[in-house]
N, C-alpha and C positions, 0 to 999 in steps of 0.2 A: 459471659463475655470474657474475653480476652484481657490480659495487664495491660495496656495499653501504654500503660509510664513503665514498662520493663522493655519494651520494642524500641526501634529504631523510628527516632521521631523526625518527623515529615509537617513542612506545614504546606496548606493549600496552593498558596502561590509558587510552593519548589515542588510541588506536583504537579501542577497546570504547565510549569514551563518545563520540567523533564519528560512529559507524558505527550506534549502538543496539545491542549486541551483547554479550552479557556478557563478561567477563574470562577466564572457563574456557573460552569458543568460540576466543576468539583465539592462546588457549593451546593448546588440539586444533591448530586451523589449522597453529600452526608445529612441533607434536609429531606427530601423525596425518596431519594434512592432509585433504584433500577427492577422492575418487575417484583418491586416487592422485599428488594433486597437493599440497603445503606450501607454508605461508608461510617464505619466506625471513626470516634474522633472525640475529641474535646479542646475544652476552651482552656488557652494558657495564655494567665492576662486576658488582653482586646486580641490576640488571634486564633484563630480555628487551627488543630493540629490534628493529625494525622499518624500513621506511621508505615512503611515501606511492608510490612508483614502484615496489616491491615488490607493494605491496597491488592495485594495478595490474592488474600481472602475475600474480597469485594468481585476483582478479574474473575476467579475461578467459579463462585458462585452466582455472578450475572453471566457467564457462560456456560456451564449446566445450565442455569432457567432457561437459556434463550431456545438451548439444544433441546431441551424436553418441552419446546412448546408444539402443541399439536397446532399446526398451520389452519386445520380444518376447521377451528374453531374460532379462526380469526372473522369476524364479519364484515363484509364489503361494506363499504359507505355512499356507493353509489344511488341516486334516486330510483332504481329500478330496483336494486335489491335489497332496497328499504320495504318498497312496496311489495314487493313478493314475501318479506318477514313476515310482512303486518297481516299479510292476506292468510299465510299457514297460521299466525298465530289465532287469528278471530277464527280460522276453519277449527281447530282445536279447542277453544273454547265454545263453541257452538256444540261442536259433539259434544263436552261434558256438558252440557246442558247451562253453562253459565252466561 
């Protein structure tokens, strides 16, 4: 991980309002994160902080993930092509005999 107390410190709420972004997104960002990827951060005092070379590093690597996701392997959620999953999948497990 990065020094994070040697970077240019940023807290939550002066990124939600520089960025356009609500207060709870920035919050997911360093709790959830984005395709697997968080915003780096810590707690100073009662506030959540940040820093501006973090955020960086957050942009650039939730956009690689996004870029490298193969579309094909996204699955519809429609009730047709729920039923068609379900149909290849029991065909597939019947031929291996389970």
């Amino acid at each position: 991980m990065n020094n994070l107390l040697a970077e240019s410190r940023l807290s939550l709420k002066e990124l939600s309002r520089r960025e356009g972004i609500s207060l709870s997104t920035a919050w997911r960002w360093t709790l959830r994160g984005v395709r697997g990827i968080t915003l780096e951060s810590y707690s100073l005092g009662s506030k959540r902080v940040t820093t501006d070379e973090a955020f960086c590093r957050f942009v650039n690597a939730t956009t690689t993930a996004a870029q490298n996701c193969n579309r094909s392997e996204i699955k519809g959620s429609t009730r047709r092509q729920q039923e068609a999953a379900i149909k290849r999948a029991e065909a597939e497990l019947a031929k291996d005999g389970l």
